[in-house]
C-alpha positions in Angstrom: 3.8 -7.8 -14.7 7.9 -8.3 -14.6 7.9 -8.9 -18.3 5.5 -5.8 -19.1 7.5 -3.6 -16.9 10.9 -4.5 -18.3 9.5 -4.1 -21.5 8.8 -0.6 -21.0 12.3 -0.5 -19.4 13.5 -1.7 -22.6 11.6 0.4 -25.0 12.7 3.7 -22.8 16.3 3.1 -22.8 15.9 2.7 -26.9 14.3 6.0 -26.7 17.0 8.0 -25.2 19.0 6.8 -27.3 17.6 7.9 -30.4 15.8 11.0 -29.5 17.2 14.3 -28.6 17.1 15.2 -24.8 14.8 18.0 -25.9 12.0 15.9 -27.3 9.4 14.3 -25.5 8.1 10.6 -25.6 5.1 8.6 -23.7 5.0 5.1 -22.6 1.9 3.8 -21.1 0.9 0.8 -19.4 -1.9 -0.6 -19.9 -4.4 -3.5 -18.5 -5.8 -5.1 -21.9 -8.3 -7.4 -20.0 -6.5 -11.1 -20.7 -3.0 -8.6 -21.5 -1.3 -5.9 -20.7 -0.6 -3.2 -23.1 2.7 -1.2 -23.4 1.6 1.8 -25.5 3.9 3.9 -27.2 3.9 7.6 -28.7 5.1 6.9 -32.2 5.9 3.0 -33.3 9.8 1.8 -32.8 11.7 2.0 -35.7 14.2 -0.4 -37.8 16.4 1.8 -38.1 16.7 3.3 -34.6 17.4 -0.5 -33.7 20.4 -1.1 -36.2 22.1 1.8 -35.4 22.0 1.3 -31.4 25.1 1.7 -29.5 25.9 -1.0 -27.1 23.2 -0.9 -24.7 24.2 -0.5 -20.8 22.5 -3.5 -18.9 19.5 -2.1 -17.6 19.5 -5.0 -15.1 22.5 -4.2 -12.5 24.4 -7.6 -11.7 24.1 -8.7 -7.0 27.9 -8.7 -5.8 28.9 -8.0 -2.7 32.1 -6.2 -1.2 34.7 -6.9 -3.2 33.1 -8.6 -5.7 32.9 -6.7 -8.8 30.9 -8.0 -12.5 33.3 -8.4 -15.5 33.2 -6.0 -18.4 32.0 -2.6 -15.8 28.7 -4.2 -15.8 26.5 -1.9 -13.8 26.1 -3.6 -10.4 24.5 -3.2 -6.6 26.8 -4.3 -4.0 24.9 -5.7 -1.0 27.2 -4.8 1.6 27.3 -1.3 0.7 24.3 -1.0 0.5 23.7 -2.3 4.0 26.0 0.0 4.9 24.3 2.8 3.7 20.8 1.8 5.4 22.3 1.3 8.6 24.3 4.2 8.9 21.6 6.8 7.7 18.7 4.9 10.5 21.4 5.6 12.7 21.9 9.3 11.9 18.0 9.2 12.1 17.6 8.1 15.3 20.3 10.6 16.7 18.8 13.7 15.0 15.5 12.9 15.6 16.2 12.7 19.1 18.1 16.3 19.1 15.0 17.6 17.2 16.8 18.8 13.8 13.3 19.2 12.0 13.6 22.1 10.1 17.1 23.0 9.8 20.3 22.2 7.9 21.0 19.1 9.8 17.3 17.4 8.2 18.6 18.5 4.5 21.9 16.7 5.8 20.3 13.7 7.2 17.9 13.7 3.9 21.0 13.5 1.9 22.3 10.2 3.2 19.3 8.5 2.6 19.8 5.3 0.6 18.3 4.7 -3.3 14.6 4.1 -3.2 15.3 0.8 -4.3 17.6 -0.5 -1.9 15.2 -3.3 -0.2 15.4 -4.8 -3.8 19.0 -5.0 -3.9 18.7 -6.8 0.1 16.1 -8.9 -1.2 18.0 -10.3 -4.1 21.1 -10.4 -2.3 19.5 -12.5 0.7 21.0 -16.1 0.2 18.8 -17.7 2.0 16.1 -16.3 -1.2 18.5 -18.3 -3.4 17.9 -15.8 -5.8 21.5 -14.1 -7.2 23.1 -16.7 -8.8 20.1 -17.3 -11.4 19.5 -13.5 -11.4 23.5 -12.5 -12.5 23.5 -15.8 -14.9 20.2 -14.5 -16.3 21.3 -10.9 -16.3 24.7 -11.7 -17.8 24.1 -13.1 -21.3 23.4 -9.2 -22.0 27.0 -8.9 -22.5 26.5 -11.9 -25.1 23.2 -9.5 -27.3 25.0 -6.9 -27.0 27.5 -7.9 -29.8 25.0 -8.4 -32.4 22.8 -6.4 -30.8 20.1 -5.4 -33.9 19.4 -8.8 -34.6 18.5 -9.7 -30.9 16.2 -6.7 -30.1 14.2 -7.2 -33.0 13.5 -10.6 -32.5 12.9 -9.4 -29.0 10.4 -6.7 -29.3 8.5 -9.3 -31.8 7.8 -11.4 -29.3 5.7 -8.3 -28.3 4.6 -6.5 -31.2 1.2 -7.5 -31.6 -1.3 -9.3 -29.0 -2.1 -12.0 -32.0 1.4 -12.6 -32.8 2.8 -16.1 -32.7 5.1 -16.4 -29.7 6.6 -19.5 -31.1 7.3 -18.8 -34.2 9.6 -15.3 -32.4 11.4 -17.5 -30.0 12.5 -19.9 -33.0 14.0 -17.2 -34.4 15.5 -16.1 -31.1 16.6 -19.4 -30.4 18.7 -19.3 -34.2 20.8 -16.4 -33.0 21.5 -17.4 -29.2 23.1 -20.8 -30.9 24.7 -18.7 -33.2 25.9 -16.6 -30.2 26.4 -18.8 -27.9 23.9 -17.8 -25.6 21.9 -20.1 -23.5 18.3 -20.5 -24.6 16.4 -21.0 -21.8 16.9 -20.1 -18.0 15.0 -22.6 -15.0 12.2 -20.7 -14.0 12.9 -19.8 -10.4 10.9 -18.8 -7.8 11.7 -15.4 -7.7 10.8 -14.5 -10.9 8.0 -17.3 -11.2 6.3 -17.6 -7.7 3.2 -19.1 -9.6 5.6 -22.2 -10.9 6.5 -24.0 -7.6 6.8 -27.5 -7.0 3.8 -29.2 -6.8 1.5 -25.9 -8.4 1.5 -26.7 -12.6 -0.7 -29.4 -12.8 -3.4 -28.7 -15.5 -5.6 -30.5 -12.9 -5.4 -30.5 -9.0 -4.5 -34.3 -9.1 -1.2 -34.3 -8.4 1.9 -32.8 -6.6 5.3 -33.5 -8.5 8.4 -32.3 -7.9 10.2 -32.5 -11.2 7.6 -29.5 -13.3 9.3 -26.6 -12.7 9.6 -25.4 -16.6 12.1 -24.0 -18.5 11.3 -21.1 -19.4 12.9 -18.6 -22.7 15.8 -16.2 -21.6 14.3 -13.2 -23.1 11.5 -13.5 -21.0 13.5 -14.6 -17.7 15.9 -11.3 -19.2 12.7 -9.0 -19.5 11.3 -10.0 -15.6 14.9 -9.4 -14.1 14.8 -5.7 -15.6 10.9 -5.0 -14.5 11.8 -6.3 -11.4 13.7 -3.1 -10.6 10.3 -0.8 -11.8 7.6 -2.7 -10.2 8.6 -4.4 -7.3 8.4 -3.6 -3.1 9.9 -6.3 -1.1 9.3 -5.7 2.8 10.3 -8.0 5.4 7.9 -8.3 8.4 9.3 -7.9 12.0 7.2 -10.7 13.4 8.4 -13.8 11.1 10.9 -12.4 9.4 9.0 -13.6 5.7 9.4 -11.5 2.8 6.5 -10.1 1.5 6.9 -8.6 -2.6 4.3 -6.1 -4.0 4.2 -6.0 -7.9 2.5 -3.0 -9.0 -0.6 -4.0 -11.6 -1.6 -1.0 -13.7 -4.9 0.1 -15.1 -3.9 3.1 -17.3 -0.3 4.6 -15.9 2.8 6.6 -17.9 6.2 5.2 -18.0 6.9 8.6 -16.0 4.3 8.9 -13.6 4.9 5.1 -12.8 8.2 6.4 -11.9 7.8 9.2 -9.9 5.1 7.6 -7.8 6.9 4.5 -7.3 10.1 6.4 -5.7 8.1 8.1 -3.6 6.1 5.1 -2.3 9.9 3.6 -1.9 11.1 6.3 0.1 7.2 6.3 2.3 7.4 2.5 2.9 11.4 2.6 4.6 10.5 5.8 6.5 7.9 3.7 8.4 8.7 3.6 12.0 10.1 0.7 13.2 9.7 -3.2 11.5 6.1 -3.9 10.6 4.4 -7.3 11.0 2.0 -9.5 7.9 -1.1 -7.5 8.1 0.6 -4.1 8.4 2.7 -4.5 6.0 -0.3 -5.1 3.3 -2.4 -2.1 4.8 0.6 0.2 4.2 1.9 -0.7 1.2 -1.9 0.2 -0.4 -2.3 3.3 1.6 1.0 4.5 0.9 1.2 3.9 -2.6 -2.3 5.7 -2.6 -0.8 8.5 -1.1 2.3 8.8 -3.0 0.3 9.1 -6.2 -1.6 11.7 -4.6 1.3 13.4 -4.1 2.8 13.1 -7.6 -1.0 14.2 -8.8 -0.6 17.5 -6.7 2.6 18.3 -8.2 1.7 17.7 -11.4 -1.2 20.0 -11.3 0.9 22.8 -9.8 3.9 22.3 -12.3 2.1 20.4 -15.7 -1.1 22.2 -17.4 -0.7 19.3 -19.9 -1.3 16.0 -16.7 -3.8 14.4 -18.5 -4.2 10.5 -16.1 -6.5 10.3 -13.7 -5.8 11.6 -10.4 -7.6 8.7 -8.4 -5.2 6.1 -7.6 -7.5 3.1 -7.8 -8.4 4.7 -11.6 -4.5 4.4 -13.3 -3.5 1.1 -10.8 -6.1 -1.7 -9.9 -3.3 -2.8 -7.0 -0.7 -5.1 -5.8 0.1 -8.9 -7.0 1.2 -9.9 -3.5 4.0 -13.4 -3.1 4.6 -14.2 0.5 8.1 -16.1 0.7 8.3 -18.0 3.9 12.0 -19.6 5.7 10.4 -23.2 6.0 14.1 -24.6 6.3 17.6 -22.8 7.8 18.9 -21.8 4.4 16.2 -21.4 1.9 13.0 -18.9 1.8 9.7 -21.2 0.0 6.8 -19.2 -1.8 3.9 -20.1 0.7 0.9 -17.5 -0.7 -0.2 -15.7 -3.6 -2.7 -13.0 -3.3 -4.0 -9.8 -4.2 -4.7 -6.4 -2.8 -6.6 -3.8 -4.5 -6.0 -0.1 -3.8 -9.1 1.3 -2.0 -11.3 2.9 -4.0 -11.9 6.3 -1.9 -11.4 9.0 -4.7 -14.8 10.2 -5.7 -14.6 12.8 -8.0 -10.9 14.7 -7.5 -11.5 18.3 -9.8 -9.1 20.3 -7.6 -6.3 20.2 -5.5 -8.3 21.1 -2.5 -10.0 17.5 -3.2 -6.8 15.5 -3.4 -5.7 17.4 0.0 -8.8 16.4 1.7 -8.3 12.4 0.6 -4.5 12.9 1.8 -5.1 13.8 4.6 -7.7 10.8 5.6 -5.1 8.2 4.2 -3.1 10.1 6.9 -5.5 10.3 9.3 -6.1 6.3 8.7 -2.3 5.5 8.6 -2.3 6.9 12.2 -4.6 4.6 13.6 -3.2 1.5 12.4 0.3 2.5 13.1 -0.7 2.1 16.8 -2.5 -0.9 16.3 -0.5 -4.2 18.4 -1.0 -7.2 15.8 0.7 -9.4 18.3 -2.2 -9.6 20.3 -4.7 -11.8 19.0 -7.0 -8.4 19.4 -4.9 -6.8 17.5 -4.5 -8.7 14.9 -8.7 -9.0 14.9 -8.5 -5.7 14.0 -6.1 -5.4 11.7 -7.8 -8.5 9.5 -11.1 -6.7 9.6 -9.6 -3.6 8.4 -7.2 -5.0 5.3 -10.8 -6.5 4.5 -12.1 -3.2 4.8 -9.3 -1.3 2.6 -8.7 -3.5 0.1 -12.4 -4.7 -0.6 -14.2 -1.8 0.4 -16.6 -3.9 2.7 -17.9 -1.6 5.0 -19.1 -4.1 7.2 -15.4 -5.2 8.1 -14.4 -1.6 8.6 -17.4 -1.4 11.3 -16.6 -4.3 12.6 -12.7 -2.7 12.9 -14.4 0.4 14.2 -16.8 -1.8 17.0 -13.5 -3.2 18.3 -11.6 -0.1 17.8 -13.7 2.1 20.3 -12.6 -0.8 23.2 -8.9 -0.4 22.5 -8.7 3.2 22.4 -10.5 3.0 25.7 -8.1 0.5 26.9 -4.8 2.2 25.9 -6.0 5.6 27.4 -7.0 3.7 30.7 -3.4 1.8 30.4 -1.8 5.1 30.7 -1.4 6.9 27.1 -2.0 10.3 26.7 -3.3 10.5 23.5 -4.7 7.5 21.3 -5.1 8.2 17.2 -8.7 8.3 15.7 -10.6 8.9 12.9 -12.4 12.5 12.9 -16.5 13.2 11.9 -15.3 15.5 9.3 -13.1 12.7 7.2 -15.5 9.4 8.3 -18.2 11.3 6.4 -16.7 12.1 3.7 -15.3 8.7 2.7 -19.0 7.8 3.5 -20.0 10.2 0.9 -17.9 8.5 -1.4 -18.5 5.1 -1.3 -21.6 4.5 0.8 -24.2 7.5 -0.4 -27.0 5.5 0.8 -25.7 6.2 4.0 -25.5 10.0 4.2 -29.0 10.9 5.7 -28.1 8.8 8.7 -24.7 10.5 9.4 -26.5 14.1 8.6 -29.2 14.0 10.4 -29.1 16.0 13.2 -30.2 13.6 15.9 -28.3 11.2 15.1 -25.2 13.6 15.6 -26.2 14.7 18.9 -26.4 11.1 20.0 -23.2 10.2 19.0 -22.0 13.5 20.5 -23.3 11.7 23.7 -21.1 8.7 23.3 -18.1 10.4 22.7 -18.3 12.8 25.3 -19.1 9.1 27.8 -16.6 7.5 26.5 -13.3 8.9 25.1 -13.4 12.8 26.0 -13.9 11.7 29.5 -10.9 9.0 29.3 -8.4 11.3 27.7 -9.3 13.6 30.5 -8.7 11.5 32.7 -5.5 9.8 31.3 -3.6 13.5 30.5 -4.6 14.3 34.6 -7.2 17.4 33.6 -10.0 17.7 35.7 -13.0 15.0 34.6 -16.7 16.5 35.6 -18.2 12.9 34.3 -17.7 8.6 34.5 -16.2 7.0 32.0 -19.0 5.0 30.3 -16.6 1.7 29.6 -18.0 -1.1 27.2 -20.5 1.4 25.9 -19.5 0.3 22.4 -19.2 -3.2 22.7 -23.2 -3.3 24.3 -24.4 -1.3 21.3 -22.6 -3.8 18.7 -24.1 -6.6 20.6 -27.6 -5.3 21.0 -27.4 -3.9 17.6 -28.7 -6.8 15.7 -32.2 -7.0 17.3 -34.0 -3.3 17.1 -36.3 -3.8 20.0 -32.8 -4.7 22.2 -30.7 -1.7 20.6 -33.5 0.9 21.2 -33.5 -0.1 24.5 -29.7 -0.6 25.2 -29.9 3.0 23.6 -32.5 4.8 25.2 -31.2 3.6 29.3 -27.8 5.2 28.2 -29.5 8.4 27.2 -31.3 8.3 30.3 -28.3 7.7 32.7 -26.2 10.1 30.5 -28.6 12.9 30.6 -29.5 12.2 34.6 -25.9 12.8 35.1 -25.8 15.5 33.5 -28.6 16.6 36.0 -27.0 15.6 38.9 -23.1 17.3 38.3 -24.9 20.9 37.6 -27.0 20.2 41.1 -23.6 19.2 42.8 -20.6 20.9 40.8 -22.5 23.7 39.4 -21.2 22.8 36.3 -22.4 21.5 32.7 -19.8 20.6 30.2 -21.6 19.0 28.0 -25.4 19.1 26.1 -28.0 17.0 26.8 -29.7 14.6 24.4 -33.3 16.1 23.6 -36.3 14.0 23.3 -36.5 15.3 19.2 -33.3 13.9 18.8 -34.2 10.4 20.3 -37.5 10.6 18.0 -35.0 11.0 14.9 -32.9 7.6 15.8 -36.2 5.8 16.3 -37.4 7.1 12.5 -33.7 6.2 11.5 -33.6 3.0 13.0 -37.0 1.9 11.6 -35.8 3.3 7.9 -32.1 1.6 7.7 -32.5 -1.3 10.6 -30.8 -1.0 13.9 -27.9 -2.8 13.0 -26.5 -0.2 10.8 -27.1 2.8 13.0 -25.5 0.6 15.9 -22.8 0.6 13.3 -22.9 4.1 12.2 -23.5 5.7 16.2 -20.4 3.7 17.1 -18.5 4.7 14.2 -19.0 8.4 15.1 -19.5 8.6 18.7 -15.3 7.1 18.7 -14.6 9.6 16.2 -13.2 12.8 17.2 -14.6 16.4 16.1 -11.9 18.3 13.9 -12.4 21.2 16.8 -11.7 19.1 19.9 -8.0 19.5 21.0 -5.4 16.4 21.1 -3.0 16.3 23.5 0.8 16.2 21.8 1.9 12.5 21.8 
């Protein structure tokens, strides 16, 4: 992914070179199955490449304050831009607290915020990463190209040229002019830029761990992943461990442009996170905000471009995030420890209008919420939050239910523990992302009994609790562990219909009994047709998934139903 994206780094910088600012160009990246594509508008030509000016560097050289790079190389000074960070969280903090939304001070306060890309430059400059000294020596030898610059770029771009083209027979002739130019061949291939080539991981065969076979590796290639680097890459460190987590960007079908314009704004969503995040978080986000942030870029393109012609699912023009988890194992030196991968979740549907793409915002939203409050250093909390990366990055629904089973005990919990308002999901939304991905489940969620029974449960459970925790007056008990007996009974039907039945019995009997005493009914009873439709229900899907499904919803909150202000 480094390599495609500083190609397409590359390949745009030659571009405004040669065209006029009025004329338009399109690079697009592209996943070619066992390659990745770097489409182009019209073909690069010979003679655009011999009469190139001296090409800035488009990979900045690390210093730090008073450093600076020899021959005005463009740089990123790691001091300053600590500096900058710090000063504009603190300017937050102190305007946020005075309430500024709104009014000249936010516009102030939004223009001291730092580049979109400043974790990158904290990242590299981290010494413990061990990662600028091989990055500047890598990103120097520009300076050396750059004097017979013609002759390198074409030997560069035909390492690329065609997907059957023979690598080796390109880096020969690369190799020619770097001893003519005195440029060094080949860089070591370090882990930053390589996190699949540590010690002990190239074996052909799992038969042995040395620690002498990290490669060599060809400098245009080393050159090209220190420019993508810049385009692709998210590094976030997590509060809890301190590791550094990178995201790299993999593309299905994405413009240079749109790539982007989403990517800043994903930048700018991931450091205006409240507070530090820990491992689990920090994955959950990063898909659900780079999900939203090309939602966002859709939705101004539609208002502003007639000609937007990508797709405006997110999971349709990227497939995810290549994921390298770099743990301090020793005082001074972060070690590559994981590899992964997490997919964007796929909860598009069919997007025709703006109207649709505000809808899906607003769940990502709505889900965003939730986990924010979500404690991953309790071993509960982190429970949850592995069942629902499962759930967002595989789409299996049984994880999410599984989050939503253990959900509905710590929004009871956290109400009872004093908080006046807890995030959940709404009815509305929860159906339709059902609608989207899990169409066989529809009927259950639309049928009318089964609404009215999980009316029941939320109006045992949470409306009574938040009642109670915001001091309003509370007609009713609090039915507590409601949702943890119905998960638990819900894998035996006889056991569930029962479990089910004696709380629609003791909830409709006190309904009975508060309009004999109080005078008062605040909420409906459960009839005996809508019993009859769980029973059909249960017998057509299995009990387990309308245990599932009645949990699901009866924790949910109607759009109607007030929320306290947090």
């Amino acid at each position: 992914m480094l390599v495609a994206y500083g190609l397409a780094t590359l390949l745009d910088h030659i571009f405004r070179q040669v065209k006029d600012p009025t004329e338009r160009w399109r690079i697009v990246l592209e996943d070619g199955g066992g390659h990745y594509l770097v489409r182009l508008s019209e073909p690069v030509r010979e003679e655009w490449v011999h009469r190139l000016p001296a090409l800035r560097n488009p990979a900045p050289m690390i210093v730090r304050r008073g450093q600076a790079a020899a021959d005005n190389e463009p740089t990123r000074d790691v001091d300053e831009t600590w500096a900058q960070v710090k000063l504009w969280g603190e300017q937050r903090r102190v305007l946020a607290e005075q309430g500024v939304r709104g009014t000249d001070l936010e516009q102030q306060l939004r223009d001291l915020e730092p580049p979109t890309d400043w974790a990158t430059v904290v990242f590299l400059g981290d010494f413990r990463m061990q990662a600028d000294g091989i990055y500047n020596r890598i990103a120097s030898q520009w300076n050396k190209v750059r004097v017979r610059l013609a002759d390198h770029l074409s030997a560069i771009l035909a390492l690329f040229a065609r997907a059957d083209s023979d690598a080796d027979d390109a880096l020969v002739m690369w190799s020619k002019l770097a001893k003519r130019d005195g440029i060094k061949p080949e860089e070591t291939a370090s882990q930053l830029l390589n996190p699949h080539q540590g010690k002990g991981l190239n074996e052909s065969k799992a038969n042995a761990l040395r620690m002498d076979n990290i490669k060599d590796r060809p400098w245009p290639e080393e050159y090209l992943k220190a420019v993508g680097l810049w385009h692709c890459l998210t590094p976030r460190q997590t509060m809890d461990t301190n590791d550094w987590k990178v995201y790299v960007v993999a593309p299905l079908r994405l413009s240079w442009q749109a790539h982007q314009e989403a990517f800043a704004r994903f930048n700018r969503y991931l450091w205006r996170e409240r507070g530090g995040q820990t491992a689990l978080k920090t994955d959950i986000s990063s898909v659900l905000l780079f999900s939203k942030a090309w939602l966002d870029y859709v939705e101004a393109a539609w208002r502003d471009d007639d000609d937007f012609d990508l797709p405006a699912a997110p999971e349709k023009v990227v497939a995810g995030f290549h994921v390298a988890q770099f743990k301090l194992l020793s005082r001074n030196a972060y070690t590559m420890v994981n590899l992964s991968f997490l997919s964007l979740p796929a909860w598009s549907g069919d997007l025709r209008t703006r109207d649709d793409v505000v809808v899906l915002q607003g769940i990502i939203d709505e889900h965003l919420e939730v986990i924010r409050g979500v404690d991953e250093t309790h071993s509960d909390g982190f429970d949850l939050l592995r069942r629902y990366r499962d759930f967002v990055s595989s789409g299996n629904w049984d994880a999410f239910f599984d989050f939503a089973a253990g959900y509905s005990h710590e929004i009871v919990r956290r109400l009872n523990d004093g908080a006046r308002y807890v995030p959940t999901f709404t009815t509305c939304r929860l159906r339709r992302l059902m609608m989207t991905n899990r169409k066989d489940l529809t009927p259950i969620v639309e049928n009318s009994g089964f609404q009215n029974v999980a009316y029941a449960i939320r109006h045992a459970t949470i409306i009574p609790q938040t009642r109670k925790a915001n001091k309003q007056d509370n007609l009713y008990d609090v039915r507590y562990g409601l949702g943890a007996e119905l998960k638990r009974k819900g894998t035996v039907r006889d056991e569930f219909v029962a479990a089910l039945t004696d709380f629609i019995q003791s909830y409709n009997q006190e309904n009975v009994q508060k309009l004999e005493s109080k005078g008062q009914q605040m909420r409906k009873d459960v009839r005996t047709d809508d019993i009859a439709e769980i029973v059909r229900l249960i017998d057509e899907y299995g009990s387990e998934v309308v245990a599932n499904l009645l949990i699901a919803y009866g924790y949910a909150r109607e759009p109607r139903e007030e929320q306290p202000n947090s």
